[in-house]
C-alpha positions as a Markdown table, in Angstrom:
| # | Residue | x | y | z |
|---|---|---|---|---|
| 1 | Unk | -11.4 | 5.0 | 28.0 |
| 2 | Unk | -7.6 | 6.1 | 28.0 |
| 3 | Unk | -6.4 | 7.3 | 24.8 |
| 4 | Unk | -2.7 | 6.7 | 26.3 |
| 5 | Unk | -3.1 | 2.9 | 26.3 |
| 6 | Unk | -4.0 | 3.1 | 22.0 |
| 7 | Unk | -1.1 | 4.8 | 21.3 |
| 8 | Unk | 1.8 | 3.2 | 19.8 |
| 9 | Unk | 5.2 | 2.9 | 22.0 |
| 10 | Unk | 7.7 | 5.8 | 21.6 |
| 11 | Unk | 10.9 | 5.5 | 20.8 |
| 12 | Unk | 12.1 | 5.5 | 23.8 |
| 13 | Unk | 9.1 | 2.9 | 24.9 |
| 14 | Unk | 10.5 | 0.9 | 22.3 |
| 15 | Unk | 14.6 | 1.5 | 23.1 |
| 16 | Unk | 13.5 | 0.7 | 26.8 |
| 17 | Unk | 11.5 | -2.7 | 26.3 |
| 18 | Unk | 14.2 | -4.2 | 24.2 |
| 19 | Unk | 17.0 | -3.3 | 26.7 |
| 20 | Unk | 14.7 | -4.6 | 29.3 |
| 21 | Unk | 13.9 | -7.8 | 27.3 |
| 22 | Unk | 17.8 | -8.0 | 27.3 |
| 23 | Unk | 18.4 | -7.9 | 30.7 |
| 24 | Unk | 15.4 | -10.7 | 31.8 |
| 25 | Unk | 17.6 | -13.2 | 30.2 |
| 26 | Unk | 21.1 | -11.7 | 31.8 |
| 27 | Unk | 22.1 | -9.5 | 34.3 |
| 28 | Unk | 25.2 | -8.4 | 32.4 |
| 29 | Unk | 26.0 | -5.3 | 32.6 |
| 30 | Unk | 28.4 | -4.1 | 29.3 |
| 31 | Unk | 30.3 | -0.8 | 29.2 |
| 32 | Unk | 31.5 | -1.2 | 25.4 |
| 33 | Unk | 29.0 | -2.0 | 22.5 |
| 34 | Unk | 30.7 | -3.2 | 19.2 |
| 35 | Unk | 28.7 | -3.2 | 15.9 |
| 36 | Unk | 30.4 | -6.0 | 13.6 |
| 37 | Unk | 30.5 | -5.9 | 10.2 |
| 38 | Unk | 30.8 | -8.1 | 7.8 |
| 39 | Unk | 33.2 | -10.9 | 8.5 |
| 40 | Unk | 33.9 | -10.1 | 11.8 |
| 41 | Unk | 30.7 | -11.6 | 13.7 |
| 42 | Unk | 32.6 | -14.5 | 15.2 |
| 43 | Unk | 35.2 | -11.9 | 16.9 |
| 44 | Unk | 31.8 | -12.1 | 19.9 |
| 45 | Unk | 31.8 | -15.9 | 19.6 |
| 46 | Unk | 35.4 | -15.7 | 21.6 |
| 47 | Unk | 33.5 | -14.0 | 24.8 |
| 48 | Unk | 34.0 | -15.4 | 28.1 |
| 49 | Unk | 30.7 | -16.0 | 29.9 |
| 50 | Unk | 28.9 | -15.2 | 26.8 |
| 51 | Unk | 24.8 | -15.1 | 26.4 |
| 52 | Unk | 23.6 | -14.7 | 22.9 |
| 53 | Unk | 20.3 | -13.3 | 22.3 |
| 54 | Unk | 19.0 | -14.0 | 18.8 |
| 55 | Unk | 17.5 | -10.5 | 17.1 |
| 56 | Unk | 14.1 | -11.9 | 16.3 |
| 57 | Unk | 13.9 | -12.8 | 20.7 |
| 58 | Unk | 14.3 | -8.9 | 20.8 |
| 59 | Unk | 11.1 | -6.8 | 20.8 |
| 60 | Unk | 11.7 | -4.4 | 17.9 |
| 61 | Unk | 15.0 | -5.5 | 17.2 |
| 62 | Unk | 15.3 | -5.1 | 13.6 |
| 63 | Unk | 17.0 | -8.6 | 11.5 |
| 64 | Unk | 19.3 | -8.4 | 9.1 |
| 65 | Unk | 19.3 | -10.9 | 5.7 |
| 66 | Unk | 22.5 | -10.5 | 4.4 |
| 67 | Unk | 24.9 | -13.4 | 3.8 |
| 68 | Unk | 27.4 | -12.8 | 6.6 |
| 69 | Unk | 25.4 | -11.2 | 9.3 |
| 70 | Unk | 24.2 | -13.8 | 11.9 |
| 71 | Unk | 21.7 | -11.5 | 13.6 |
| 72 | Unk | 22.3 | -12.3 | 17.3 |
| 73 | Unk | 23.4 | -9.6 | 20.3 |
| 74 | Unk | 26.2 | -11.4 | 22.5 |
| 75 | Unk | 27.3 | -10.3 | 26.0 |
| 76 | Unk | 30.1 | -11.5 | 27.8 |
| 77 | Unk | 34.1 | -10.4 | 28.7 |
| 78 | Unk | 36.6 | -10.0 | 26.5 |
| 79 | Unk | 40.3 | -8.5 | 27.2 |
| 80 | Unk | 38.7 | -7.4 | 30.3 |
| 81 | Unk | 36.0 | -5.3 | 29.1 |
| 82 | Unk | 32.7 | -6.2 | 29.8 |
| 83 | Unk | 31.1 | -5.9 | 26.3 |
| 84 | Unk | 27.9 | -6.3 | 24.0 |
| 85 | Unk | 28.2 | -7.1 | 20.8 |
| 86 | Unk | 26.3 | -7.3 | 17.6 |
| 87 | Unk | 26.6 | -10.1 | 15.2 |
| 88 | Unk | 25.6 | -8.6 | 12.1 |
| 89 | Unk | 23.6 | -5.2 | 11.5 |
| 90 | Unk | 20.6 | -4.4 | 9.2 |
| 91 | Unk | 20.9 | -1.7 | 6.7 |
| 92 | Unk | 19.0 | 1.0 | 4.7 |
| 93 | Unk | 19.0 | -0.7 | 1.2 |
| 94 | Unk | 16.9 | -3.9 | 2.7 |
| 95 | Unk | 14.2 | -1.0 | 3.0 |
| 96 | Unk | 14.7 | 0.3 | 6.5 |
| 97 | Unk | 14.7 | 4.2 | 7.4 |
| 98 | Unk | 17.8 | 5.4 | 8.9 |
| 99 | Unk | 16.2 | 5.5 | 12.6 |
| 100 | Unk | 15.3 | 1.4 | 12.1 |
| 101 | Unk | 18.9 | 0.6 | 10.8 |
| 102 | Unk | 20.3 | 2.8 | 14.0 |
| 103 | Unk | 17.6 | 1.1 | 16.6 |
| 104 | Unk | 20.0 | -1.6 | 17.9 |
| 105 | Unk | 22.7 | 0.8 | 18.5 |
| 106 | Unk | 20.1 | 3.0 | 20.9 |
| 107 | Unk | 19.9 | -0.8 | 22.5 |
| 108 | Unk | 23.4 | -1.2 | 23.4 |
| 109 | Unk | 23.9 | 1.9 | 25.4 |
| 110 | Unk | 20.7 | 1.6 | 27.0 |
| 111 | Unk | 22.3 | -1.3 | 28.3 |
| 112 | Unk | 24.8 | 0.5 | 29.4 |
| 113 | Unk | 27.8 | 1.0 | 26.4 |
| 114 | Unk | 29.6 | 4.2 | 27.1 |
| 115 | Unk | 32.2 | 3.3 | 24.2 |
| 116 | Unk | 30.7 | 2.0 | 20.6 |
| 117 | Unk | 33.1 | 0.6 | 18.5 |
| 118 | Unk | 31.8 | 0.4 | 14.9 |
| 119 | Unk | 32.9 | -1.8 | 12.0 |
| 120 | Unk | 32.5 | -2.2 | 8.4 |
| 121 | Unk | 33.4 | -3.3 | 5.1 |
| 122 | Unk | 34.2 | -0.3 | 2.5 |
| 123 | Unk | 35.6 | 0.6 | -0.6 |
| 124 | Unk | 38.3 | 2.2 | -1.2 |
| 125 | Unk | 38.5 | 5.7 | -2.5 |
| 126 | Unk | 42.1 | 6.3 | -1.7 |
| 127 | Unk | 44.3 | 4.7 | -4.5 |
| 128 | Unk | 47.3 | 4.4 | -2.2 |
| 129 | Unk | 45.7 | 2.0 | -0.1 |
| 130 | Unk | 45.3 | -1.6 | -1.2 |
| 131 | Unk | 42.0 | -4.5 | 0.3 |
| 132 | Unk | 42.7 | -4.8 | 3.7 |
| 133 | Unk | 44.0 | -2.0 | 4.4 |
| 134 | Unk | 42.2 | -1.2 | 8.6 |
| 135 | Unk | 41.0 | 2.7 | 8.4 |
| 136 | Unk | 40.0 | 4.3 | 11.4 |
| 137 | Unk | 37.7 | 6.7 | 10.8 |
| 138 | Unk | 38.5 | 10.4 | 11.8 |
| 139 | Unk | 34.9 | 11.5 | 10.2 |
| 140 | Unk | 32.2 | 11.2 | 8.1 |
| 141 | Unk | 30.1 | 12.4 | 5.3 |
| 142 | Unk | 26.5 | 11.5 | 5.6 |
| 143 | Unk | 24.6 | 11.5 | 1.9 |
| 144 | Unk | 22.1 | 8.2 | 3.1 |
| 145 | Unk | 19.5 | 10.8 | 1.9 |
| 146 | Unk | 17.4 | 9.9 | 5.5 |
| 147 | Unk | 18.7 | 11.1 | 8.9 |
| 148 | Unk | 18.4 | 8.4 | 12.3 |
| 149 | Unk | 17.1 | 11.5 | 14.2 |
| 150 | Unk | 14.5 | 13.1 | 11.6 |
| 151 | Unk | 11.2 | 13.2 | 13.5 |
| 152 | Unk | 10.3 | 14.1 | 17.1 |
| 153 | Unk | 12.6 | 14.1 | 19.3 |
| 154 | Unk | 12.8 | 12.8 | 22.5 |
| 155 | Unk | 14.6 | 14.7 | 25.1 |
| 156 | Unk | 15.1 | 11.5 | 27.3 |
| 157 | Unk | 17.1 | 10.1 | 24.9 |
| 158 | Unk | 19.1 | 13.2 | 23.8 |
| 159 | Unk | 18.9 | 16.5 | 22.5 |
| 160 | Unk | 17.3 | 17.9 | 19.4 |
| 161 | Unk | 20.4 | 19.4 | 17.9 |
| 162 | Unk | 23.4 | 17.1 | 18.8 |
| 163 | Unk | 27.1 | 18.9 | 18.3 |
| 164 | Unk | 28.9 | 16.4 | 15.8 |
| 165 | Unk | 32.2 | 18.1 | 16.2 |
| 166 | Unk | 33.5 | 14.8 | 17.8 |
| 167 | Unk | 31.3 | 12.7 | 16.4 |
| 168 | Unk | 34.2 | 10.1 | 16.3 |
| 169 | Unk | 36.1 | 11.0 | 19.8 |
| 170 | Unk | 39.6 | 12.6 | 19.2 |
| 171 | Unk | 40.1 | 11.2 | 22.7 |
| 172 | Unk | 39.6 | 7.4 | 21.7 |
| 173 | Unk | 40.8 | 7.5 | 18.2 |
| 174 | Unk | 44.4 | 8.1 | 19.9 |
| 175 | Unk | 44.3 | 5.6 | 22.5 |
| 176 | Unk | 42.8 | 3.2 | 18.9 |
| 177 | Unk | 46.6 | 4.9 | 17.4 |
| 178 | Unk | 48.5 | 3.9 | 20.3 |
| 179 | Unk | 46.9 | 0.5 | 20.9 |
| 180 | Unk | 47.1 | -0.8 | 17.0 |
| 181 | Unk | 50.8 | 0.5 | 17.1 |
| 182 | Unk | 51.4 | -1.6 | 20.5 |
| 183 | Unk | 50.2 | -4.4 | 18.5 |
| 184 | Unk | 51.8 | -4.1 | 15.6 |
| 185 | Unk | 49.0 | -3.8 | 13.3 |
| 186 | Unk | 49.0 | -1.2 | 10.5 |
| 187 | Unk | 45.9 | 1.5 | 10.8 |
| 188 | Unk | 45.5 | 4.3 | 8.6 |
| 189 | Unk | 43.2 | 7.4 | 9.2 |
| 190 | Unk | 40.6 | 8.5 | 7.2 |
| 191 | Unk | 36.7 | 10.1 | 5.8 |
| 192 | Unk | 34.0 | 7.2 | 5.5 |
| 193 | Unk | 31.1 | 8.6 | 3.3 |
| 194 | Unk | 27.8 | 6.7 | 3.4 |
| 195 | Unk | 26.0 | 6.3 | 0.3 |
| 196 | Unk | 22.6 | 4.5 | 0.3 |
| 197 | Unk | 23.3 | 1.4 | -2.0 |
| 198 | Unk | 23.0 | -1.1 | -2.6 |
| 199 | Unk | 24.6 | -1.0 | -6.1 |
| 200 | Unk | 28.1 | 0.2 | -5.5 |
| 201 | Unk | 29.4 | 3.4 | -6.4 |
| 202 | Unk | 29.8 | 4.4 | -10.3 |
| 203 | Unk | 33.2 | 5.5 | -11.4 |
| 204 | Unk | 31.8 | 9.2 | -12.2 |
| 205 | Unk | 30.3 | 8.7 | -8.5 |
| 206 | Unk | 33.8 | 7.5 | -6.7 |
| 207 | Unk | 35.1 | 10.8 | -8.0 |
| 208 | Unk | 33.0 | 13.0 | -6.8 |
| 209 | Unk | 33.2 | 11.7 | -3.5 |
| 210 | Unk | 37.5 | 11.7 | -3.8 |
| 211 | Unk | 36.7 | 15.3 | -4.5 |
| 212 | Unk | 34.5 | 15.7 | -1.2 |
| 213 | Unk | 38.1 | 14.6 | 0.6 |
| 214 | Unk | 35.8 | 10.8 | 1.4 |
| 215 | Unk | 38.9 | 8.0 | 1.7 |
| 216 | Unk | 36.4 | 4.8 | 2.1 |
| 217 | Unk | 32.3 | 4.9 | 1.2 |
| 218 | Unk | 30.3 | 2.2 | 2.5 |
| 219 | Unk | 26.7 | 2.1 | 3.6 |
| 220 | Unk | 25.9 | 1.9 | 6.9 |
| 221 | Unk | 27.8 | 2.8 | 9.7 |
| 222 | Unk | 26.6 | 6.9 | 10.2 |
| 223 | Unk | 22.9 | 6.4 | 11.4 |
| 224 | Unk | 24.3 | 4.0 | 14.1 |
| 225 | Unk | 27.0 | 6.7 | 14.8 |
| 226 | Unk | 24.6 | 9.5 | 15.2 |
| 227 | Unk | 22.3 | 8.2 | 18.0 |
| 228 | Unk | 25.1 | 6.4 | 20.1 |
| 229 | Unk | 26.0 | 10.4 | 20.1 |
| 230 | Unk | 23.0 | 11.4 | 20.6 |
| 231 | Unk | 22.7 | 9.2 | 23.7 |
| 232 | Unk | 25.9 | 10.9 | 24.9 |
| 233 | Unk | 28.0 | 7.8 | 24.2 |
| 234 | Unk | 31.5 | 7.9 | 22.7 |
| 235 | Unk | 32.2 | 6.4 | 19.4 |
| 236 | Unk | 35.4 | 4.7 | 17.8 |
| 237 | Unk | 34.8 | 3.7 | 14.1 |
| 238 | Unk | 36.9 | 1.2 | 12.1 |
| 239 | Unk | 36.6 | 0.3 | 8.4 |
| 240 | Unk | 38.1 | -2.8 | 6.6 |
| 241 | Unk | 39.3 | -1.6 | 2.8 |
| 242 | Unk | 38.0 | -4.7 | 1.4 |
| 243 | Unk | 37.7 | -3.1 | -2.1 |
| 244 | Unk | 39.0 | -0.6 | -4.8 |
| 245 | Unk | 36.1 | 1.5 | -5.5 |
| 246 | Unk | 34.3 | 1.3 | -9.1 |
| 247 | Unk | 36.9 | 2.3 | -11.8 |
| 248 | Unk | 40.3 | 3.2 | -9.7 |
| 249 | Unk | 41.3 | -0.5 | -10.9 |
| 250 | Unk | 39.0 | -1.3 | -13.9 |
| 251 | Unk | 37.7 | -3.8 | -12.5 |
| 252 | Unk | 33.7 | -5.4 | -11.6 |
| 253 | Unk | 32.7 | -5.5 | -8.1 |
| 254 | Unk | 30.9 | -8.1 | -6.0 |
| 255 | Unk | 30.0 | -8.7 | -2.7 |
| 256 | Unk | 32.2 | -12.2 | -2.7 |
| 257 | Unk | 35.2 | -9.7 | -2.7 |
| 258 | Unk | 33.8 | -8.2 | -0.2 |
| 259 | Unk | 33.3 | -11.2 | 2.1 |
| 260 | Unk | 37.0 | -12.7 | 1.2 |
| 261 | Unk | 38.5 | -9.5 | 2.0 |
| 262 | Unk | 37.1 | -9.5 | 5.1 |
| 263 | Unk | 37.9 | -13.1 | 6.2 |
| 264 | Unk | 40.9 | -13.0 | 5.0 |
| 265 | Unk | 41.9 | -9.9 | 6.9 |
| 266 | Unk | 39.4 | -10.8 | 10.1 |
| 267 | Unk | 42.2 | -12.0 | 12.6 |
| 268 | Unk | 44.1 | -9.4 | 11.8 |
| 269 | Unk | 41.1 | -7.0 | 12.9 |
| 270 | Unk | 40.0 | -9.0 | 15.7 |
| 271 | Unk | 43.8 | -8.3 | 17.3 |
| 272 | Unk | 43.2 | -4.3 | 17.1 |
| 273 | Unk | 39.9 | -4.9 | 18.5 |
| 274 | Unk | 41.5 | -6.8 | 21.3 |
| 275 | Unk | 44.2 | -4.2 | 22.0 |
| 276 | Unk | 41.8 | -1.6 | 21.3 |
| 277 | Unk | 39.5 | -3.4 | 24.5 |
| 278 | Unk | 42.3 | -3.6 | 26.0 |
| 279 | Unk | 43.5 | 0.1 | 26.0 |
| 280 | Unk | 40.2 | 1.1 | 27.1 |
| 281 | Unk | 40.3 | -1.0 | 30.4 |
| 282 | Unk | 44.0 | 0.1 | 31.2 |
| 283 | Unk | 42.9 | 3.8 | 30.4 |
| 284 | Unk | 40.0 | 3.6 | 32.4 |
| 285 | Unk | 38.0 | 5.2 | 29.5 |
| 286 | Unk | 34.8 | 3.9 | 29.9 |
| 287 | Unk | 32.9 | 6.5 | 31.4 |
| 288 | Unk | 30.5 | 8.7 | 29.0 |
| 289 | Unk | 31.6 | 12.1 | 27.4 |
């Protein structure tokens, strides 16, 4: 008998069969992966000589049920850049472990994605800035309470101790500066800190993270950020302010704020991602770092 053959798949068994069960229904082959948060899903529905892949046609593709996530992976050209994107993302609080919620973004660069662009919805912890306000994020705070990487690691993926100096590349946030500026759309900078949810923050909670120097807290985001590094990929992140965090206003929170922010705020962040696309075609910076 061979042992090997009752064993469950790896990781990287796992990473590898869900690339591959991409790729039998596309040759496609996409140098930028975007993760899109709430409200922006349909920013992939504008691909040219798109293929949508629903989640649950994905072997070990986690699904995501919340209300505004459709839960497909869509290929196909936008601005020039040949991209795949997700259409919604699972997250820790539906009772996933870190390394589950960050499993689709080891997919998109096994595909190929040199560049992942990340989006999400956050609150606000700086006062100054009002719902949708765009924050690129310069870097993050991780208190999820689970790490993406924690267990064995697998060398084929990446190493056991990746450097998150640059965890968000200095490199791309720039050409992100230059390209919103070109396009005349406001973009601040900024900390995201991911809390586990999914209540939303307390007010004595929102201080304490103002007082870690955090400027938005959502809560996904960092697992999904520390294996595209991981994988030596380069990351760009982008939050929507869709929210006040608890008690800076006085006022209850809901997830319908949440979802109106974003809509209301979603062209708007579909033309940075567009010049942002574009940038990175013109520049030339899709190669890995």
């Amino acid at each position: 008998m061979n042992h090997a053959e009752n064993l469950p798949p790896t990781l990287y068994d796992r990473v590898h069969a869900a690339a591959q069960a991409v790729r039998e229904r596309t040759d496609f082959v996409p140098h930028v992966g975007l993760i899109l948060g709430s409200g922006l899903g349909g920013f992939a529905d504008g691909f040219a000589k798109s293929v949508a892949i629903d989640y649950g046609d994905i072997p070990h593709f986690p699904q995501s049920h919340v209300v505004g996530h459709k839960g497909r992976l869509v290929l196909g050209e936008r601005g020039g850049a040949c991209c795949v994107a997700m259409q919604g993302r699972v997250h820790m609080y539906e009772g996933h472990s870190a390394a589950t919620a960050a499993f689709p973004a080891r997919v998109l660069v096994a595909l190929g994605a040199k560049v992942i662009i990340v989006t999400n919805a956050a609150g606000g912890l700086n006062p100054l800035w009002a719902p949708g306000t765009l924050m690129l994020i310069r870097d993050h705070i991780d208190l999820l309470r689970d790490h993406a990487l924690r267990g064995p690691n697998d060398e084929r993926l990446g190493p056991r101790f990746p450097d998150m100096t640059k965890a968000y590349s200095p490199e791309l946030r720039t050409l992100a500066k230059h390209a919103a500026s070109g396009a005349g759309v406001s973009l601040e900078e900024g900390v995201y800190v991911a809390m586990p949810g999914p209540t939303y923050e307390t007010p004595a909670e929102v201080k304490m993270l103002q007082g870690l120097g955090a400027d938005a807290t959502g809560m996904s985001t960092v697992p999904e950020v520390c294996v595209a590094r991981h994988m030596g990929a380069r990351v760009i992140g982008i939050s929507c302010i869709t929210n006040q965090a608890a008690g800076i206003t006085g006022q209850e929170l809901s997830h319908d704020e949440v979802t109106e922010t974003a809509s209301r705020v979603r062209k708007t962040f579909e033309s940075l991602l567009d010049a942002i696309l574009g940038a990175l075609v013109a520049k030339k910076e899709l190669g890995a770092s």
